[in-house]
N, C-alpha and C positions, 0 to 999 in steps of 0.2 A: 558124870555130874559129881558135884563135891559128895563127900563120903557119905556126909553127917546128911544130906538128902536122901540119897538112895537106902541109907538106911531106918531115917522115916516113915519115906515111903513104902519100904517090908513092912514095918509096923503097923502101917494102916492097914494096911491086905490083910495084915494078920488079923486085926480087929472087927474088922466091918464084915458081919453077919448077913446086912440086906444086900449085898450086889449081887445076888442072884446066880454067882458063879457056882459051878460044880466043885467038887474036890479037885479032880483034874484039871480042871480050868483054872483053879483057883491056884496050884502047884503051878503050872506052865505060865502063868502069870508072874508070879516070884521066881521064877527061871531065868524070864527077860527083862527082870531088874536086876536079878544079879550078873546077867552077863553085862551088863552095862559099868562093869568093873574092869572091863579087859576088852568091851568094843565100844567103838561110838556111832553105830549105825546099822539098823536093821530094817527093809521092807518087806509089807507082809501082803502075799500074795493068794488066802485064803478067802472064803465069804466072806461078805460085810458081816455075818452074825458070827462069825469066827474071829473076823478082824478088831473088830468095833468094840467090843469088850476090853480085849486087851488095849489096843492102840489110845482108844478116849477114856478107857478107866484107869490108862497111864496118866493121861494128861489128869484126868477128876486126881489121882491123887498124889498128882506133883502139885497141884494148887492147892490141896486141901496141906500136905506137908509144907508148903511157903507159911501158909496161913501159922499155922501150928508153930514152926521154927523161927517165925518170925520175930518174936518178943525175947527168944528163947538164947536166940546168934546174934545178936546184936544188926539183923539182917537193916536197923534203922538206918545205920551210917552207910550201908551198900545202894548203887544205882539198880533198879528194878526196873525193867521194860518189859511189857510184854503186846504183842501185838497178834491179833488176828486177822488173818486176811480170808475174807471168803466174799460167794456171791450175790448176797443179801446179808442181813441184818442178823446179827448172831441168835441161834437158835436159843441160848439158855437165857437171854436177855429180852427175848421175846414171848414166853410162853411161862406160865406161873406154875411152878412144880408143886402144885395142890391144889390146882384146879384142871380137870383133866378137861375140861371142856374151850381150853386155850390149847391142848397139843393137837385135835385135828386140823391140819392144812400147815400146821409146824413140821410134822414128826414123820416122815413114810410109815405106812401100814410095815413094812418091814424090821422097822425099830418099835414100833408096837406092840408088834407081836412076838418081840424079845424080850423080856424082862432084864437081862443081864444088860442089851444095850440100852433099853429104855433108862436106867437108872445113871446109867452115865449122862442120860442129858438133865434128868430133873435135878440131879445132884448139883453139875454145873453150874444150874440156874440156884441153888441155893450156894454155891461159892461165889460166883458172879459180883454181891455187892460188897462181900467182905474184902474181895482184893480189889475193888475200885475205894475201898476203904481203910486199905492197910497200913498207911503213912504215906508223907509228903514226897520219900523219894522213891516210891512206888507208882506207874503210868501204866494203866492198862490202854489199848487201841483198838479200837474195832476200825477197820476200812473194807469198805464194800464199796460196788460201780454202782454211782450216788441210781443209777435207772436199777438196781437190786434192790430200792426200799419198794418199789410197785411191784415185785414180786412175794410183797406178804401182803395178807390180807389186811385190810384196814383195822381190825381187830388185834392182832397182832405188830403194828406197825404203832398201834396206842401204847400196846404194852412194852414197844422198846423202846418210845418217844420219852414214856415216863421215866423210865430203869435211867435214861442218859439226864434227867430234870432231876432226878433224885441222888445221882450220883455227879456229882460235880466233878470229880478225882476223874471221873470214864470219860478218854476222849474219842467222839462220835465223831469219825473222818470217813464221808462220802468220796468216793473218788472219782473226778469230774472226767478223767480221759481214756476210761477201759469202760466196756460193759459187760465184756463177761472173762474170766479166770478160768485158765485149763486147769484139769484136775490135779497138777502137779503142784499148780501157784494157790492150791488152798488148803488151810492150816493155819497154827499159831506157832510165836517164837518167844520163848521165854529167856530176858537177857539178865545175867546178874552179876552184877557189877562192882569189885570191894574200892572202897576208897583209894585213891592216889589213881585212878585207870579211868576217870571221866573229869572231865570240867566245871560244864553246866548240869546242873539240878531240874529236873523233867520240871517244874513250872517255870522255868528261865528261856524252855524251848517255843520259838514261835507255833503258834499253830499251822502255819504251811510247811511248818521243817519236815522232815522224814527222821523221826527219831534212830533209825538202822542205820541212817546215812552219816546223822550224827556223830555215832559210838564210832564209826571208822575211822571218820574227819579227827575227832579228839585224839583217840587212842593212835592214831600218824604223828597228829600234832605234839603229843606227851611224850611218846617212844624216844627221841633221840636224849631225853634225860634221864633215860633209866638204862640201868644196863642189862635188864633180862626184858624177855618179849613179854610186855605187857598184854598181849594174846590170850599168853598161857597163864593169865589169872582170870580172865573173863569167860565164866559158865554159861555155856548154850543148853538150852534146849526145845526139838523142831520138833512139834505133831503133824504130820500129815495123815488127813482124812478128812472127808466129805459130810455136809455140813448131814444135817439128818432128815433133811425130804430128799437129799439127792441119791441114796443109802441104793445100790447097786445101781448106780451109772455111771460107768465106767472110776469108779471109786478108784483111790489110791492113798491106802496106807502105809507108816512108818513112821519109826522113833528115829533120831539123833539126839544125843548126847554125849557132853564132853566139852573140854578148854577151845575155845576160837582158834588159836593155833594148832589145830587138828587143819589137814587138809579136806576132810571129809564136813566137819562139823562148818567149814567157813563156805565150803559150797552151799549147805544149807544154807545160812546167813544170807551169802547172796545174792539166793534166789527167791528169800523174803523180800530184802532189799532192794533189789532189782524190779520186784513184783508193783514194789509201794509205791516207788520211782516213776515206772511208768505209768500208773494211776494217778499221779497230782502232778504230771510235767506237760504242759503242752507241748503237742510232739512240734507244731508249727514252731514253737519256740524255740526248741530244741534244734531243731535243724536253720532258724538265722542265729542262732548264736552259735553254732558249726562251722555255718557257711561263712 
């Protein structure tokens, strides 16, 4: 990840008193951001109460350092994507982090009964509207298999309804031709994009487009007038892990980070990509315009 993030993101670790983390936990944490200096890819193969701290208190506090650096990097003039893919309707956009009586049938008793990961979700839910809020060339996405809003309670399916009526910036993408996501294809991807390495401006994109699909198309498109891999200016970064009622089923965690022109980091990409594609492409259609 660019420097001036990762080290941010120390900053916050350093700061933030309520995460519930141990000393050790808290060290081993700042461990696996610093190696993210010299790797761009790590899966973590521990409990969800081992994993989930670190892996989604990564992600709580690359959002919470966006937010922060935002004003600060002139992050206004850069392209900002971020998208989530999971199998219902995002947990921190569903459940109100001060009222705990919206987190039973959101949260597994497993993330309950953790404090260190419980905080990564109610945090979330209070980052949530600021990056749907962050500026115009900023897109957050949520896509879920549109048959995954029936898997939240009608009570919580009000409280995401709102979150997407109140946040006009947040774009709610139901996906009409998957219905469920292997544990591999769920996660978010956070794209960051400096001037001269995109075209169109996230309100300029249709709403059927696949925004990942987008950033490849242009950046093929732009590449032949540049002489360096315009790649190796665009900042990835992939969370993988399980939404948090699914919190030990067959979960699967892991960071990437680092430049699109990593080979590591663009597999990522385009198994987000990939992921999004198959959720809003009729396959019917896909195979007559094949055939």
């Amino acid at each position: 990840m660019p420097d001036a993030m990762r080290q941010a993101v120390l900053e916050l670790i350093n700061l933030d008193s309520k995460d519930h983390l141990s000393p050790e936990q808290k060290g081993l944490f700042k461990k696996e951001v610093e190696a993210f200096s010299r790797r761009v890819k790590n899966n973590y193969v521990k409990s969800d109460e081992e994993s989930r701290p670190i892996v989604v208190g990564f992600q709580l506090k690359f959002e919470q350092a966006l937010i922060r650096e935002y004003p600060e990097k002139n992050l206004d003039q850069w392209k900002i994507t971020i998208a989530v893919v999971t199998n219902r309707p995002g947990t921190d956009k569903s459940i109100k982090p001060d009222d705990e009586t919206t987190w039973e049938g959101a949260i597994s008793e497993v993330v309950l009964s953790d404090p260190a990961s419980l905080y990564t979700v109610t945090e979330r839910s209070r980052t949530a509207p600021l990056l749907s809020n962050l500026g115009p060339n900023t897109k957050p996405y949520g896509f879920y298999p549109k048959s995954g809003m029936l898997d939240r309670s009608p009570k919580h399916q009000d409280i995401y309804r709102c979150f997407v009526n109140e946040n006009a910036n947040y774009a709610d993408r139901p996906m009409e031709f998957v219905t469920k996501l292997s544990p591999e294809e769920v996660g978010a991807i956070y794209i960051m994009q400096p001037p001269g390495t995109f075209i169109r401006k996230p309100s300029e994109l249709a709403d059927s487009e696949n925004p990942l699909q987008v950033i490849e198309d242009e950046l093929f498109e732009l590449q032949p007038k540049s002489e360096e891999d315009l790649r190796s200016r665009v900042f990835i970064t992939n969370i993988g892990a399980s939404q948090a009622i699914d919190a030990n089923k067959d979960s699967m965690f892991s960071l990437c980070s680092g430049p699109l022109s990593n080979p590591e980091v663009k597999q990522c990409f385009d198994l987000r990509k990939d992921t999004i594609n198959k959720g809003i492409t009729d396959p019917a259609l896909k195979t007559t315009t094949e055939g």
